[in-house]
Backbone as CSV, one residue per row, in Angstrom:
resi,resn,N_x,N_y,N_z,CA_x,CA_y,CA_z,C_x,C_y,C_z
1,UNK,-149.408,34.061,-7.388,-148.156,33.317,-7.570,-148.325,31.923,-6.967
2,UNK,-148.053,30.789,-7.795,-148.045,29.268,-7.282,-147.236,29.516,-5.731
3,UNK,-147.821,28.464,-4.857,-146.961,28.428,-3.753,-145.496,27.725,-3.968
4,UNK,-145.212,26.894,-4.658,-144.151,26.420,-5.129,-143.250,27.604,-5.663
5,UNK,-143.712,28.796,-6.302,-142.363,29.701,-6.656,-142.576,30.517,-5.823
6,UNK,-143.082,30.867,-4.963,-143.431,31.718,-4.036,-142.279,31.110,-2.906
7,UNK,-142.299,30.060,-2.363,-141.155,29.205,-1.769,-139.604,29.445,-2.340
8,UNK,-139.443,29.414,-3.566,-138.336,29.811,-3.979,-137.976,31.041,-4.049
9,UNK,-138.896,32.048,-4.339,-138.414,33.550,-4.427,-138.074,34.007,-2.856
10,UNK,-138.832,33.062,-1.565,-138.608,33.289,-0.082,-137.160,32.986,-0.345
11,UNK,-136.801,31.804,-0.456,-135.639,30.980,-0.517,-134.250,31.966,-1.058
12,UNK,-134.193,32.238,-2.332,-133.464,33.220,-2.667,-133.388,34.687,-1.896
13,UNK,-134.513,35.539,-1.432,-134.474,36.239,-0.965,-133.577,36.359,0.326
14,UNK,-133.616,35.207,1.154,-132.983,35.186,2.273,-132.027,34.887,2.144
15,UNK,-131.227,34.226,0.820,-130.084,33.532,0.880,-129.062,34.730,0.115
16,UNK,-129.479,35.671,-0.164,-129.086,37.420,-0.254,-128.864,38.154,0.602
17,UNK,-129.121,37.573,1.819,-129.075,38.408,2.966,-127.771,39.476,2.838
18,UNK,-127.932,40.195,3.144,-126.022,40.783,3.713,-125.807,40.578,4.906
19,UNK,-124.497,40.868,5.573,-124.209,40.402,6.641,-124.537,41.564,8.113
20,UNK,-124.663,41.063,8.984,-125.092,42.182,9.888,-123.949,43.161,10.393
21,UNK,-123.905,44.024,11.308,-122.863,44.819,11.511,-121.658,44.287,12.594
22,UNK,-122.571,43.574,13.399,-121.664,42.673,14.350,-120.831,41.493,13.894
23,UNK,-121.210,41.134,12.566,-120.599,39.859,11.660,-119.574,40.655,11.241
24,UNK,-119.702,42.121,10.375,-118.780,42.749,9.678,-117.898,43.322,10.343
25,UNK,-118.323,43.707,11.928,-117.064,44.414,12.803,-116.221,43.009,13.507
26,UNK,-116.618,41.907,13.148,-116.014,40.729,13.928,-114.930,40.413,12.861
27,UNK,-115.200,40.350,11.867,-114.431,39.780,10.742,-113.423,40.795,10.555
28,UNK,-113.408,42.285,10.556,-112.718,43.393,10.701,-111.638,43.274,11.598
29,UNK,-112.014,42.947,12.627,-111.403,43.038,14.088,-110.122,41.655,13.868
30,UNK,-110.726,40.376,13.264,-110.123,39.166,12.575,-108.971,39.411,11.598
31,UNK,-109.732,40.585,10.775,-108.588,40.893,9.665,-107.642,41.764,10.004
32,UNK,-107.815,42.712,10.787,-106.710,43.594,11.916,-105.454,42.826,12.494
33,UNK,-106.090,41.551,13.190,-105.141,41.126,13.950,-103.949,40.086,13.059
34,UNK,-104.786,39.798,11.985,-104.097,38.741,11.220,-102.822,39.940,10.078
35,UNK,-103.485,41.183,9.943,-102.831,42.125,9.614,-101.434,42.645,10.378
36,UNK,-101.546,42.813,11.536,-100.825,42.948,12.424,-99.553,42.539,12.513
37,UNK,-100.129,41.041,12.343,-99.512,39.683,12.750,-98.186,39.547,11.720
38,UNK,-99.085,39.900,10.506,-98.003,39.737,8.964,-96.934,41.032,9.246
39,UNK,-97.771,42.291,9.731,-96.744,43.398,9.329,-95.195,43.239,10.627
40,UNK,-96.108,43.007,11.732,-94.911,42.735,12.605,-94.061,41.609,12.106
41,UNK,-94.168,39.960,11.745,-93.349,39.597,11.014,-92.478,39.833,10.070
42,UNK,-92.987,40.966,8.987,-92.098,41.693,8.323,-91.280,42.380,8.388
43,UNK,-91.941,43.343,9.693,-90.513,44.136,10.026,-89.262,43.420,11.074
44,UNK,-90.067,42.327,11.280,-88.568,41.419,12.362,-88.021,41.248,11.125
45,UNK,-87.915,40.672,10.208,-87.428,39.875,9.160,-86.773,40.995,8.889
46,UNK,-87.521,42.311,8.506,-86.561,43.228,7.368,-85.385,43.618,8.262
47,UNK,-85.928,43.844,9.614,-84.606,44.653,10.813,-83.775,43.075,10.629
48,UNK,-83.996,41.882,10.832,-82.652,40.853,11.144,-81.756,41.218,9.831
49,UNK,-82.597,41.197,8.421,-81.841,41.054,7.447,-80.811,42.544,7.625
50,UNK,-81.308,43.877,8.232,-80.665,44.880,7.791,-79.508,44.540,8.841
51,UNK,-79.496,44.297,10.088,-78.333,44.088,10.996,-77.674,43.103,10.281
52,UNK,-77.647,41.790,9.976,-77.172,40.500,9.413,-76.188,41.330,7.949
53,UNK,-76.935,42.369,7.347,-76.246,42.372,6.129,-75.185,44.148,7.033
54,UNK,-75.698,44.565,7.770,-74.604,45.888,8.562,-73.631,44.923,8.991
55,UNK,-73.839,43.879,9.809,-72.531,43.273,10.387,-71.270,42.198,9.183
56,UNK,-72.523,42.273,8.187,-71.494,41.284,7.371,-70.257,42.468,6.711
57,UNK,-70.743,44.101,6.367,-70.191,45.007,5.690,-69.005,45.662,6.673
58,UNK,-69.395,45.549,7.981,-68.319,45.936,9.204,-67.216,44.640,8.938
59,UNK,-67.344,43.238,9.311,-66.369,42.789,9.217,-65.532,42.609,7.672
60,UNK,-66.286,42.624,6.448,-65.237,42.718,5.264,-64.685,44.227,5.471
61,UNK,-65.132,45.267,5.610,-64.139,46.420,5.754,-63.493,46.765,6.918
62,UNK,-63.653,45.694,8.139,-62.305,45.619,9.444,-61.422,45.486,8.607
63,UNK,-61.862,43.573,8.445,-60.594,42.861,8.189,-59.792,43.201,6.817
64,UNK,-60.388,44.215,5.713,-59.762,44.239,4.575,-58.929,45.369,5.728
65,UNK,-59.269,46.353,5.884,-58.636,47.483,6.632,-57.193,47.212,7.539
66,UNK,-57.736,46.190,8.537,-56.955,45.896,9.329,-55.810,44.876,8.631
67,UNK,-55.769,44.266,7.305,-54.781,43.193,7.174,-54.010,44.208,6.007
68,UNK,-54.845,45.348,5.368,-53.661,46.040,4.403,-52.681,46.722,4.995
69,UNK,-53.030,47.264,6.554,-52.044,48.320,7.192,-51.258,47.317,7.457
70,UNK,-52.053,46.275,8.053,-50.446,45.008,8.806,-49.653,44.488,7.733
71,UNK,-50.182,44.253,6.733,-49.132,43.623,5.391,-47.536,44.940,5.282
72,UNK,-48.425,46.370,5.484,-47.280,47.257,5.522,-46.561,46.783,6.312
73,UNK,-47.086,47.259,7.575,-46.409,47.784,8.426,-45.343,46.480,9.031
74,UNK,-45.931,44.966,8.560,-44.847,43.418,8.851,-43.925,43.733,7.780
75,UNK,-43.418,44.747,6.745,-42.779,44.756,5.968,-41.948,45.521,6.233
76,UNK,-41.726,46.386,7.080,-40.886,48.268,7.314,-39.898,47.630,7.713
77,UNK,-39.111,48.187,6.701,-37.867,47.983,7.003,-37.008,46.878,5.793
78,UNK,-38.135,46.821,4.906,-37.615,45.478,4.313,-36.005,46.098,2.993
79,UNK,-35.407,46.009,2.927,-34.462,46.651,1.921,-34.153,45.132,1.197
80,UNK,-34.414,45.295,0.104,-34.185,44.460,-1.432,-32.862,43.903,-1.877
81,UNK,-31.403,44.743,-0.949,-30.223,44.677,-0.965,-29.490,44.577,-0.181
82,UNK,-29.956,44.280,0.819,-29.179,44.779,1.929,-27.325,44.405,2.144
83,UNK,-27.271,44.965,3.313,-25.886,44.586,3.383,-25.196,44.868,4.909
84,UNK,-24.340,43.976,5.426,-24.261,43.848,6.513,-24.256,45.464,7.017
85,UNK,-23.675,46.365,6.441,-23.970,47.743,7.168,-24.697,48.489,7.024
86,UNK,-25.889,48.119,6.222,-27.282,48.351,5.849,-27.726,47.467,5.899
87,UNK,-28.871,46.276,6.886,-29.375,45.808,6.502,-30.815,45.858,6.456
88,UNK,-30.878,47.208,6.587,-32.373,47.354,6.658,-32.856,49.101,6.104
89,UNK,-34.083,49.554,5.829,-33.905,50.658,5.332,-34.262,52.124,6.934
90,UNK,-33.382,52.705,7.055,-33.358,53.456,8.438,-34.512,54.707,7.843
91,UNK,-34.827,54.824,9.261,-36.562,55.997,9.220,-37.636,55.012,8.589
92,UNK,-37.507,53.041,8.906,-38.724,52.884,8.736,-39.838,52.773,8.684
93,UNK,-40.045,53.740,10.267,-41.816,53.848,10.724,-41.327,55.172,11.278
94,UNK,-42.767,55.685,11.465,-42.502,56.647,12.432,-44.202,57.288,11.757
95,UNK,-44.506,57.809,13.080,-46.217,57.790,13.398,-46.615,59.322,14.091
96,UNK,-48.098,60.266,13.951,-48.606,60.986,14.474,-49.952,60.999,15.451
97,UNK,-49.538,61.196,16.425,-50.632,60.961,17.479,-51.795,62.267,17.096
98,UNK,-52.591,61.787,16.866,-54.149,62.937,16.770,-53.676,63.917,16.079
99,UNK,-52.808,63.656,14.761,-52.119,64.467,13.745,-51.380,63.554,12.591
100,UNK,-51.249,64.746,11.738,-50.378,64.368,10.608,-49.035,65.157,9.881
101,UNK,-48.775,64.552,8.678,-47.908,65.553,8.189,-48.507,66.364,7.473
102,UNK,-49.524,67.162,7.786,-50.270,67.912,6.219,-50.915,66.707,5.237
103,UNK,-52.116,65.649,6.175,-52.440,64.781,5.016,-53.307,65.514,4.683
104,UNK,-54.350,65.507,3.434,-55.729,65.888,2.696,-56.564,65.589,3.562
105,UNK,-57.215,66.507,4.204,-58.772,66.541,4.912,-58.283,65.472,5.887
106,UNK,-57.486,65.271,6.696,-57.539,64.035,8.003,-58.371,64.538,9.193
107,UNK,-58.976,64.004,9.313,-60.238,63.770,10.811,-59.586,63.870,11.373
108,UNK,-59.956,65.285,12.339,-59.142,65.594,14.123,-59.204,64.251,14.817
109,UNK,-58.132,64.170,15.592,-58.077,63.277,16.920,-58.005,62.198,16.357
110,UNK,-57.495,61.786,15.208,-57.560,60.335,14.562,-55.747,60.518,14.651
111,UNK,-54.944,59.020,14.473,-53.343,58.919,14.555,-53.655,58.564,12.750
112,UNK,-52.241,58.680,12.464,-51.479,58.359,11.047,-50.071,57.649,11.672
113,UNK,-49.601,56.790,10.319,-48.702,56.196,10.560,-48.242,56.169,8.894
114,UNK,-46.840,55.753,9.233,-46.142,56.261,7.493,-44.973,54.820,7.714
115,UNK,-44.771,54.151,7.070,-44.127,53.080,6.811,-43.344,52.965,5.448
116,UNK,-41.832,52.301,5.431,-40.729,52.528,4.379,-40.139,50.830,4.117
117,UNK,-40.694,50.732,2.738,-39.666,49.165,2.789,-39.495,48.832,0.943
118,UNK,-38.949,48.271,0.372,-38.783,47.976,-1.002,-40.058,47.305,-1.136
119,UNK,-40.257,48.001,-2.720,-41.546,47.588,-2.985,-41.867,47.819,-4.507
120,UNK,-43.203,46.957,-5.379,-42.943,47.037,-6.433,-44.298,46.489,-7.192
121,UNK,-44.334,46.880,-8.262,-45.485,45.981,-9.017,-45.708,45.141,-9.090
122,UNK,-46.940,44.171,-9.524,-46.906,42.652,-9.656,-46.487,42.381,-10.343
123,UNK,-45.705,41.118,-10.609,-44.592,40.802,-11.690,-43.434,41.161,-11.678
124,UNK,-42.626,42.252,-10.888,-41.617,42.768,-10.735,-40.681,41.705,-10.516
125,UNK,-39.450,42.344,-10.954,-38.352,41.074,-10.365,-37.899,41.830,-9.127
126,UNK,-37.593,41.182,-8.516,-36.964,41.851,-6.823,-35.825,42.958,-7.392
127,UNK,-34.832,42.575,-8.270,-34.004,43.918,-8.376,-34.622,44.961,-9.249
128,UNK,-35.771,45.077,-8.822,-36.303,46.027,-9.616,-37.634,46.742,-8.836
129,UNK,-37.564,46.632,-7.404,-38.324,46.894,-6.138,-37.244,48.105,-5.720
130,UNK,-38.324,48.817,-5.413,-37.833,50.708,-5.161,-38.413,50.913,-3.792
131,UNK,-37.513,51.667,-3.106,-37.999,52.088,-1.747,-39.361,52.587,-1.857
132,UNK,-40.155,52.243,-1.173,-41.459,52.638,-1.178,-42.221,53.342,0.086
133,UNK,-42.971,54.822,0.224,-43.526,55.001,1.992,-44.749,55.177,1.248
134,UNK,-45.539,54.424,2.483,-46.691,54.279,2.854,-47.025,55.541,3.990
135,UNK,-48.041,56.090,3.814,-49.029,56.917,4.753,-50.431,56.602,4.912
136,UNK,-50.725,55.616,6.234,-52.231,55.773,6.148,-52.601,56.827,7.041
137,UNK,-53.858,57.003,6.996,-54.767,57.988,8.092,-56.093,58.143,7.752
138,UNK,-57.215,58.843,8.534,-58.427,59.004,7.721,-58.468,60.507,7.573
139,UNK,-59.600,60.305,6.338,-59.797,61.448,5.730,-61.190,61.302,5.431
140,UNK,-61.706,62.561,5.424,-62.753,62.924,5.349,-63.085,63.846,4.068
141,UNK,-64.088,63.880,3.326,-64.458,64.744,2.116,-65.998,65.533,2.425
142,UNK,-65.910,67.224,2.308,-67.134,67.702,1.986,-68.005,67.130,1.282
143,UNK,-67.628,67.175,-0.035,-68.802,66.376,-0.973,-69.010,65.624,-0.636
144,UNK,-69.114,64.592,-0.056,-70.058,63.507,0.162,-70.006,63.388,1.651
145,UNK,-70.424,64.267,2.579,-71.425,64.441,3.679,-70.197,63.934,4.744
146,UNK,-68.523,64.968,4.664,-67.590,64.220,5.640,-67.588,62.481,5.829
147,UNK,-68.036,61.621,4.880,-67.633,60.248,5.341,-66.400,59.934,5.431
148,UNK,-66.125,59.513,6.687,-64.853,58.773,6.655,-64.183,58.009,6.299
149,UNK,-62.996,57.949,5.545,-62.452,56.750,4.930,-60.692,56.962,4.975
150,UNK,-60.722,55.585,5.249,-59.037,54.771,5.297,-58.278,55.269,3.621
151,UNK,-57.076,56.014,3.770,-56.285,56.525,3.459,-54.990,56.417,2.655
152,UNK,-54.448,55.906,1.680,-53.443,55.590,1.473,-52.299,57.190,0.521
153,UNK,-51.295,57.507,1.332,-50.482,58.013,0.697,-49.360,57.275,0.321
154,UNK,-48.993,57.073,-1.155,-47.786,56.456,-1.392,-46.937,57.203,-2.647
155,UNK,-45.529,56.673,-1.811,-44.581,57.688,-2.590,-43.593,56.704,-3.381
156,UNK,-43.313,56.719,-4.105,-42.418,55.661,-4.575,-40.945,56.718,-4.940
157,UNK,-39.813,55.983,-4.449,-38.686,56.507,-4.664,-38.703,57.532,-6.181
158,UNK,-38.167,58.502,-6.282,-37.865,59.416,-7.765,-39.135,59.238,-8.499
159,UNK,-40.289,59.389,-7.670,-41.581,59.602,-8.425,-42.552,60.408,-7.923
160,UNK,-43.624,61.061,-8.434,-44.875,61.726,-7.482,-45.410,61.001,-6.461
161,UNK,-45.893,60.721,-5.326,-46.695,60.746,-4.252,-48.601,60.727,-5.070
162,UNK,-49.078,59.682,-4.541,-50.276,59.849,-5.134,-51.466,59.355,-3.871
163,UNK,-52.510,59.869,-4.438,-53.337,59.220,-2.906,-54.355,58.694,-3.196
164,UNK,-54.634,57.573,-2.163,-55.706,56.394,-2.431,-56.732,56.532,-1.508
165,UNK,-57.849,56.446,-1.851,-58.839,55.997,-0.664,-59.173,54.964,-1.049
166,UNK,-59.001,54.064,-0.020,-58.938,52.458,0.358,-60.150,51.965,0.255
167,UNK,-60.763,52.564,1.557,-61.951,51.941,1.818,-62.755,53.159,3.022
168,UNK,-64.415,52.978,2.699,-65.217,53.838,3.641,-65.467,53.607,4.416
169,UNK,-66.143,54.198,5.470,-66.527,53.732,7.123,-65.564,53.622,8.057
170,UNK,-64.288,53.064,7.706,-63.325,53.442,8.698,-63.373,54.645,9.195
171,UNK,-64.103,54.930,10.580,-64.329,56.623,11.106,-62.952,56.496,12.243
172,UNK,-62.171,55.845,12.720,-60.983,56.235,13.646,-59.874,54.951,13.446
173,UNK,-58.959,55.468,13.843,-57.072,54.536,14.184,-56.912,55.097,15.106
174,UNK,-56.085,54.349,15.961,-55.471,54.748,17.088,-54.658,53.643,17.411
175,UNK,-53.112,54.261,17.067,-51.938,53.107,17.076,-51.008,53.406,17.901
176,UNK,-50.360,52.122,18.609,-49.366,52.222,19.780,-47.893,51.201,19.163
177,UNK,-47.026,51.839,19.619,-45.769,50.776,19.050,-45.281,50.552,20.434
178,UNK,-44.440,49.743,20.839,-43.518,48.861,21.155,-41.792,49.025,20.912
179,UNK,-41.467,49.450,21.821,-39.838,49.612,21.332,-38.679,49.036,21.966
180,UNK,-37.509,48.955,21.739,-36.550,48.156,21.975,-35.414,48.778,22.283
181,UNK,-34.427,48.257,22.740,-32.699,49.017,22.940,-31.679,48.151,22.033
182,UNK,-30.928,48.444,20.936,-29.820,47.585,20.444,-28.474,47.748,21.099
183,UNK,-27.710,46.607,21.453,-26.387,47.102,21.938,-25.342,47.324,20.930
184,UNK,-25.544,46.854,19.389,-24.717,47.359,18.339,-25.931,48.546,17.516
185,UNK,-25.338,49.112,16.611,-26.059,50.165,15.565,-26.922,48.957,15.030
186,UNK,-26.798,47.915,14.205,-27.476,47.026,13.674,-28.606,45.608,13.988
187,UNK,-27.940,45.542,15.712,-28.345,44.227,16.120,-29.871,44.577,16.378
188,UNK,-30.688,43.777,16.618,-32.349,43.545,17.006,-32.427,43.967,17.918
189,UNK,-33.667,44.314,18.490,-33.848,45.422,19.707,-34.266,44.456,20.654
190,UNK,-34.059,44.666,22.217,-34.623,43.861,23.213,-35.669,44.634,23.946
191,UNK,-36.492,44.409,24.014,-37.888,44.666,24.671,-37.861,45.739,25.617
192,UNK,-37.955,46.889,25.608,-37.939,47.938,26.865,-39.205,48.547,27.327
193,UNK,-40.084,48.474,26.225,-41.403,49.447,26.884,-42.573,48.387,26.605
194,UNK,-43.757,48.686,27.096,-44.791,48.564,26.605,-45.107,48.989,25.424
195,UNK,-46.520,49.221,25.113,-47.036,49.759,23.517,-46.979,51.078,24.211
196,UNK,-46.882,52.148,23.631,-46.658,53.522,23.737,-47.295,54.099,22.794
197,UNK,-48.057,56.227,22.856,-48.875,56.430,21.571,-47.369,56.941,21.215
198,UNK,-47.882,57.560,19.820,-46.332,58.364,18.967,-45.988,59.346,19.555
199,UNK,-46.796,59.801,20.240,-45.855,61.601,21.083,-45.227,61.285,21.947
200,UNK,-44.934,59.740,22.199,-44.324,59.668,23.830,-43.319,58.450,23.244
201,UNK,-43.157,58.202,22.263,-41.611,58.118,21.511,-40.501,59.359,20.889
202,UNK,-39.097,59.248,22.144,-38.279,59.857,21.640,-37.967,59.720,19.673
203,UNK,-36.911,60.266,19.436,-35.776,60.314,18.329,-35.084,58.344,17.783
204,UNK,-34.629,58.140,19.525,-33.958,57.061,19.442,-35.145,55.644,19.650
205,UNK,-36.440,55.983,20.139,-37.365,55.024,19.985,-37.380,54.611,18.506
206,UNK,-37.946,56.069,17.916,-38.088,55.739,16.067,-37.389,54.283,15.638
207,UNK,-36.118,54.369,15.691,-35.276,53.962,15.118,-35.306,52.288,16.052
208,UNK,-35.616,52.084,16.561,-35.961,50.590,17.752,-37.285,49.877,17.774
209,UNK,-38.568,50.625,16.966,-39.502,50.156,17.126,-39.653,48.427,15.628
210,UNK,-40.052,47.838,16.880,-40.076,46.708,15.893,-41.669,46.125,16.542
211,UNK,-42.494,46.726,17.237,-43.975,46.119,17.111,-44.847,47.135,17.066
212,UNK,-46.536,46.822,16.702,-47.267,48.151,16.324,-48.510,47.251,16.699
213,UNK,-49.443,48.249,17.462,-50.610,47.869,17.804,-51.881,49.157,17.194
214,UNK,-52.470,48.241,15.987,-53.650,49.184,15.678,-55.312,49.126,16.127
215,UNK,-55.587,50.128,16.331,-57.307,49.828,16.815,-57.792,51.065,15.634
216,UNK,-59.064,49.992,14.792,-60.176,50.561,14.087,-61.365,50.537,14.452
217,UNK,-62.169,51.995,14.352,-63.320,51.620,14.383,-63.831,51.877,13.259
218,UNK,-64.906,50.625,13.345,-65.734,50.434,11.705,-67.297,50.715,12.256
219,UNK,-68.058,51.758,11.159,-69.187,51.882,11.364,-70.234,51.335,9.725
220,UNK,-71.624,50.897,10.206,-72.205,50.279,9.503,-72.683,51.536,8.143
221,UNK,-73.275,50.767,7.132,-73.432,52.500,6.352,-74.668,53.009,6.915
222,UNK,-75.770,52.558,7.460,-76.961,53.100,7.544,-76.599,53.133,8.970
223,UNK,-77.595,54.536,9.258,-77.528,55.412,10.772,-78.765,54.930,11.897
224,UNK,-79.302,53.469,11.082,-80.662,52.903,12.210,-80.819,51.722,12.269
225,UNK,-79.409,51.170,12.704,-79.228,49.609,12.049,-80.067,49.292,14.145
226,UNK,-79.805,49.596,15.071,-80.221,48.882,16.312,-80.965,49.927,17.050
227,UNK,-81.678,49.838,17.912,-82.705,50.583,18.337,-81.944,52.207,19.481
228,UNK,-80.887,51.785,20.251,-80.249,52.363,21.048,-78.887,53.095,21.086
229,UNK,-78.075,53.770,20.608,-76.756,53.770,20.628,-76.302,53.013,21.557
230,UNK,-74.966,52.416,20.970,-74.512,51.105,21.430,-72.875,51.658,21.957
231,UNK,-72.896,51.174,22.721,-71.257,51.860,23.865,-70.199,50.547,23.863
232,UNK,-68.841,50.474,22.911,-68.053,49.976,23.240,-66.699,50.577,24.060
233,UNK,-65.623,49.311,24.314,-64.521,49.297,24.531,-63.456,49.281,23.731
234,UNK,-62.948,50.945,23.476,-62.180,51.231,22.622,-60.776,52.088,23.069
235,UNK,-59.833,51.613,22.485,-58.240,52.450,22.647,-58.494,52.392,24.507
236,UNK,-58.804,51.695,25.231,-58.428,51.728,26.633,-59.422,52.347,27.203
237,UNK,-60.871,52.756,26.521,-61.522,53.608,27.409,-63.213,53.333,27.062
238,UNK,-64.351,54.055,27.425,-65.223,53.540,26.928,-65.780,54.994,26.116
239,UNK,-66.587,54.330,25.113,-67.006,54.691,24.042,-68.266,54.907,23.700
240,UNK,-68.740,56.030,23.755,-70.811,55.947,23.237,-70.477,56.370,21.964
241,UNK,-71.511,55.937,21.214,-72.111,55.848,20.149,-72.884,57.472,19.927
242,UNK,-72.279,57.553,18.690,-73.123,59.049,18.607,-74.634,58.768,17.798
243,UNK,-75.016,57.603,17.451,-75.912,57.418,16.553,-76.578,56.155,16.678
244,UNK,-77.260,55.582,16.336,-78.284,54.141,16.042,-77.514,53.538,14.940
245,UNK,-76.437,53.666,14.397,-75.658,53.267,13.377,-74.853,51.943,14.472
246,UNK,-74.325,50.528,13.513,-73.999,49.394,14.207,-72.481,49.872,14.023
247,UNK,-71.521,49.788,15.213,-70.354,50.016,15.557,-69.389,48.828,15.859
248,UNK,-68.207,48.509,15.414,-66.992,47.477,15.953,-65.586,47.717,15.555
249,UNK,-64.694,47.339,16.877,-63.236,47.666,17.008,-63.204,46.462,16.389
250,UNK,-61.968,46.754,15.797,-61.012,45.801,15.577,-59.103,46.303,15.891
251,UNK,-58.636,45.377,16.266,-57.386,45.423,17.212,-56.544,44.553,16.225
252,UNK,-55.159,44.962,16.349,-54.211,43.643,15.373,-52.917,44.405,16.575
253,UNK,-51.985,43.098,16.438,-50.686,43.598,17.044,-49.970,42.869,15.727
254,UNK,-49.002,43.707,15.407,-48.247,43.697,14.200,-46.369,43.974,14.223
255,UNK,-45.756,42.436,14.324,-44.287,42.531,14.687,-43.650,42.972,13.154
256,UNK,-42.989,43.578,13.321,-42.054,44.156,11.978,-40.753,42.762,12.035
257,UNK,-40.872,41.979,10.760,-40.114,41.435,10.413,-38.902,41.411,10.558
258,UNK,-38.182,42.413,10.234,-36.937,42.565,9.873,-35.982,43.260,11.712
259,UNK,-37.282,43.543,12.680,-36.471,44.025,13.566,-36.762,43.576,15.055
260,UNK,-37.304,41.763,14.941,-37.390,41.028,15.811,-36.419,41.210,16.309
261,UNK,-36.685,40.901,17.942,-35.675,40.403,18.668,-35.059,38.931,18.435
């Protein structure tokens, strides 16, 4: 063989080399860490996005939760006709502490509250608004794994009673009213108690309550939104978490219109 291709077949030969084992466990060890590097970035990213999108689903179903009961309950009492010796509709609240009246499947140890005021379709003309009661509470269903959800019973004057589920995740209520003394049958009540639960309102409270304080708790839908069960401050007391699921109260104080002082 000429020395000239003999030079080149050296040349090629070596430039075939493969790589040694210490080159291939270095580059390994390189691609591990850069591996690492990506997967841990991913899962920060995927956990922010899953909390970011749990907390965005807690506050639209507080605040839808918490502003449909208060729209009621700023209304009790409202009568469409009134008249100086009616001016309001009588038995317009009245509430069950860690009970109900016989609602569908209601979750032990949760309160209900039932609210009465003229009421009506969209478009209605006002003389054409019918006494209306409201019942919220939660309820719970076998088929789909006891989830909890916010409640609507409504009865409309000389008609069936029908029932709504509102909204899910609402897992507890726990409501306190506020009551008053009138010195006529009709006049506005003046301030006598604190917020009180419903078992510790007489007969003659019923009929005086003109404020309402509700507490919800809202839970996220997935059961592994944060690493720890998380312990709030709820209804006056403290609260653990039965789960890795993301948890928040929400609180409203709610004056009844019609029976300000």
């Amino acid at each position: 063989m000429p020395a000239k291709q003999h030079k080149i077949f050296q040349f090629l030969t070596l430039s075939q080399r493969g790589v040694t084992l210490v080159e291939l466990m270095v580059a390994m060890t390189i691609g591990l860490f850069i591996s690492a590097g990506i997967i841990t970035l991913y899962l920060g990213t995927s956990q922010t996005y899953r909390s970011t999108e749990a907390q965005g689903f807690i506050q639209e179903t507080g605040r839808f939760a918490l502003d449909y009961i208060s729209q009621h309950v700023r209304q009790a009492g409202y009568l469409v006709n009134p008249s100086p010796e009616q001016p309001w509709i009588e038995d317009y609240i009245f509430g069950w502490e860690s009970g109900g009246d016989g609602f569908t499947n209601q979750k032990a140890g949760t309160d209900a509250i039932r609210v009465r005021h003229s009421a009506g379709e969209v478009g209605d003309r006002p003389k054409n608004l019918k006494e209306t009661t409201y019942s919220f509470y939660i309820g719970t269903d076998a088929s789909d794994d006891d989830q909890p959800t916010l409640r609507l019973q409504r009865k409309i004057k000389n008609k069936d009673s029908e029932l709504l589920i509102l909204i899910s995740n609402v897992i507890d209520m726990q409501i306190q009213y506020a009551t008053g003394d009138r010195i006529l049958d009709y006049t506005r009540p003046i301030l006598t108690s604190q917020y009180r639960n419903a078992d510790q309102l007489t007969e003659k409270d019923w009929k005086n309550v003109f404020a309402v304080k509700i507490n919800l708790m809202v839970k996220s839908e997935q059961n592994t939104i944060v690493e720890t069960p998380i312990t709030l401050h709820y209804n006056g007391q403290q609260w653990n978490a039965p789960d890795n699921a993301l948890y928040q109260v929400f609180t409203g104080y709610v004056s009844i219109r019609n029976r300000l002082p």
